[in-house]
N, C-alpha and C positions, 0 to 999 in steps of 0.2 A: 305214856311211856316215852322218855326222850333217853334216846343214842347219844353219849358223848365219844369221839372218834375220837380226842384229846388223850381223856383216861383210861380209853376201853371199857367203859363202864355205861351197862342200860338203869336207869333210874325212873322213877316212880312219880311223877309232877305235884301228886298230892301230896303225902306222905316224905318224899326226898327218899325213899329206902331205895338202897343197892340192891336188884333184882339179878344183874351178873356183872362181871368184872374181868379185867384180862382179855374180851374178847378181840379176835382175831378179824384185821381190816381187812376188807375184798374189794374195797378200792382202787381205782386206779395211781398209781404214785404222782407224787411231788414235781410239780417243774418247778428247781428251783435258780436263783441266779443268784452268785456267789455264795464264797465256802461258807461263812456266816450263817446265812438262809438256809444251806445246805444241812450243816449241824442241827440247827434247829428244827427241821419239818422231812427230811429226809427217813427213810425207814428201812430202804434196802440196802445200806451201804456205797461204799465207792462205786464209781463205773470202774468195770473192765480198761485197760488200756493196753495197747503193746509195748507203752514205754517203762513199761514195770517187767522185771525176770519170772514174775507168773501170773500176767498180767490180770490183777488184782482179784485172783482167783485162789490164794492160797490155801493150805489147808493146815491148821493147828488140833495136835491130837494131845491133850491136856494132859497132864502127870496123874490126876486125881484117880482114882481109880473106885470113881461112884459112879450111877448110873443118873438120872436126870431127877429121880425121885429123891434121887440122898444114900440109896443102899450102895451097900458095897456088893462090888462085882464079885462071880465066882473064880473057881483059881484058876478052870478053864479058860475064863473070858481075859480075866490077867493078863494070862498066857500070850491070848491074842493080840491082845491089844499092844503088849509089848513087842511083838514083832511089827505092828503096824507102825509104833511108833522106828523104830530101826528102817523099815524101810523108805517112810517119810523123811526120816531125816539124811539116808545116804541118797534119795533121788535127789534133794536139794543139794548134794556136797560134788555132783557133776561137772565134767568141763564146761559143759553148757552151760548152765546156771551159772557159774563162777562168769565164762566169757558176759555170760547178759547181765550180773549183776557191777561188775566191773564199766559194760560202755554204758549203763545207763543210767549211772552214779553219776561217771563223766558229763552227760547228757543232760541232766538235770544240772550242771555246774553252767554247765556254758548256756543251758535254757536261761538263766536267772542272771546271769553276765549281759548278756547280747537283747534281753526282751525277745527273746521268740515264740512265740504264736503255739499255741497246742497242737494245732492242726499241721504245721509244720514238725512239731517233736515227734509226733505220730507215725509221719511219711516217713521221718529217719529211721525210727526203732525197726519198721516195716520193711526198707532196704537193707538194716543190721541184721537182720531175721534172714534173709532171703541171703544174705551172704553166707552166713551162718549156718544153713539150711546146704549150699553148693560148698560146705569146707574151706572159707576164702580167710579164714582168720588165721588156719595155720601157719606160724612162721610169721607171723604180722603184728604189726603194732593196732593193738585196741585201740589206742585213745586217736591215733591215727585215721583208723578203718571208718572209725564214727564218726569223728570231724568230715573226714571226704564225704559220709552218706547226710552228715546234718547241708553241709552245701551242695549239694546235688536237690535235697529238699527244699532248702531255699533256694533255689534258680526255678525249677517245676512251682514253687508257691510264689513267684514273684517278690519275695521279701529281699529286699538288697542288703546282703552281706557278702564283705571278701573272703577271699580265703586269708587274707591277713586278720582279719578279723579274728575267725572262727580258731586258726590256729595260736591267735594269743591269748583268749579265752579258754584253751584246751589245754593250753601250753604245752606245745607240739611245735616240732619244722615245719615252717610253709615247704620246703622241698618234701618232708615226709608225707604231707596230707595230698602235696601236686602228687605224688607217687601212685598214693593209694585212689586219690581220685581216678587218674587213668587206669587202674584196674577195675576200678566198681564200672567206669563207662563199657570197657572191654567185656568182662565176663558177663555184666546184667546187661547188655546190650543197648544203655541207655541213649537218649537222644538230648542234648542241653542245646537249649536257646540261649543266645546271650543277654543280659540283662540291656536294660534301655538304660540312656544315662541320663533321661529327665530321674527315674528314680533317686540317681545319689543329690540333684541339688538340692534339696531340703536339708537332709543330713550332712551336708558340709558348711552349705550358709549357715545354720543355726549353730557347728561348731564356732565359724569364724565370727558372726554375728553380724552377718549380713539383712538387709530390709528386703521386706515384700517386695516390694517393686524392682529391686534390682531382682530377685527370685526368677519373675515372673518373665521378667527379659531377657535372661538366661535361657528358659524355657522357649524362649519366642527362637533364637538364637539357634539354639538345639534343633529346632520343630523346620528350620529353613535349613540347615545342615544335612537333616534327615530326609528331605525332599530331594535332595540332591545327591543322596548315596555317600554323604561324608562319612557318617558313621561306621558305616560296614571295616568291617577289621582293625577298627579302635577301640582301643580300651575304654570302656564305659566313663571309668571315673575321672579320665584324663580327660574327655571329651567335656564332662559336667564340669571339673573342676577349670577349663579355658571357656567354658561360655559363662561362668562365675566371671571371671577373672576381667572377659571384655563388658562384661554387662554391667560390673563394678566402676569400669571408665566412665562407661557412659553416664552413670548415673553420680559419679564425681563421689564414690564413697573410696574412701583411700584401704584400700584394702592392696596388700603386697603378694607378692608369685609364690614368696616364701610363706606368709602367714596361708593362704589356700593351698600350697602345695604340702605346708606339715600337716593341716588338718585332711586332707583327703587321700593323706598315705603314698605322693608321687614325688619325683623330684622334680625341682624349679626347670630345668632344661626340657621335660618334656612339656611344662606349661609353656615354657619360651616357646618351642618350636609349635605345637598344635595351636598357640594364639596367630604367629604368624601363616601355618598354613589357613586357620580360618580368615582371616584378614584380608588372604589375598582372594579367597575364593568367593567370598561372602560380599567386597566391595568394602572392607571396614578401615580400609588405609586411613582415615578421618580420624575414627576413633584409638587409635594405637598410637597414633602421630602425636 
């Protein structure tokens, strides 16, 4: 007698005869890794998420009005069933549902804009909820509300994105989203670390196209700034984009204020002035001169 788990079918090794068919797996499920693999060998359907309006728990009550055998139902059951459907379908037509299918449409745009991280989408949906949950959406802009909670996720998940960023990918006001940000801090009581600003040099050198080596002396640059308490109350990206900028001297790659200051979102004046306050404080007169 061999089990095949494939077809659900027990077979016969002699013979080949089908002894049962259809039977039902008691297995443990599938680990599987990507959606591909997923399709193929998976059996329970999607995971659960928060970043879905029911999180992936829906429920669909079919028009048919047979039973699992093929009979038609009686006109009692009809009856029922027709009410079940009506009330399925007005709990789904709620302000609720409407707010969560709305910011997490949004959510899933700027997921796929920006490359952000699941575990990150997850944390947002999870703050949208909890907003949503204390009344914080009324009188407020959704695409808004959720941008502020996607960058509040990303600061907590360390993934370096600005609020320029996330706001043009939403296509939202950076004043709207600063707005709604200091509300989400305010009411959910949150706590934000500021980002490091080794984070942004990668993502700015590889805009400009900048070399490893110069990267890495950047970082050096950074990491002696940081021992010194430079950093504290500067702007991340202004900080990465001038030790870019002097690491770029040194290393004699003709990279301009203007070419690193479009790519990392600042103006030229404040790479002027943060090159010169590093310069003097760092011993770099040599290398500016």
């Amino acid at each position: 007698m061999v089990t095949d788990v494939d077809t659900g079918e027990v077979l016969c090794t002699k013979c080949g005869s089908v002894l049962e068919e259809k039977i039902e797996s008691f297995g443990p499920e599938y680990q599987t890794r990507g959606f591909e693999q997923y399709m193929e060998k998976s059996r329970s359907g999607s995971k659960s998420t928060l970043a879905l309006d029911d999180m992936g728990l829906s429920t669909i009550i079919g028009t048919k009005n047979k039973d699992a055998t093929g009979n038609s139902l009686t006109y009692d059951m009809k009856n029922t069933f027709e009410r079940l459907r009506m009330w399925d379908s007005r709990s789904k037509s709620s302000s609720v549902e409407r707010s969560l299918k709305t910011a997490f449409v949004l959510l899933n745009t700027v997921k796929e804009k920006l490359a952000i991280p699941d575990t990150v989408i997850e944390k947002t949906a999870y703050l949208y909820r909890k907003a949503l949950a204390k009344k914080m959406t009324r009188g407020r802009n959704i695409s808004a509300l959720v941008s502020a909670a996607l960058y509040v996720s990303c600061k907590e998940s360390g993934v370096p994105r600005t609020l320029n960023d996330i706001a043009n990918a939403a296509n939202v006001k950076v004043n709207d989203v600063s707005k709604h940000l200091r509300i989400l801090v305010e009411k959910l009581d949150l706590r934000l670390a500021s980002y490091d600003s080794a984070d942004f040099v990668s993502r700015i050198a590889s805009s400009v196209g900048i070399g490893e080596k110069t990267q890495r002396d950047a970082l050096s640059i950074l990491a002696s700034a940081k021992k010194k308490g430079l950093v504290e109350g500067k702007n991340p990206i202004a900080m990465a984009a001038t030790s870019l900028y002097l690491s770029s001297i040194m290393n004699k790659e003709s990279k301009t204020q203007r070419e690193i200051a479009r790519a990392s979102g600042i103006s030229e004046v404040t790479i002027r002035s943060r090159t010169k306050f590093l310069s003097d404080v760092l011993n770099l007169h040599c290398i500016t001169a």
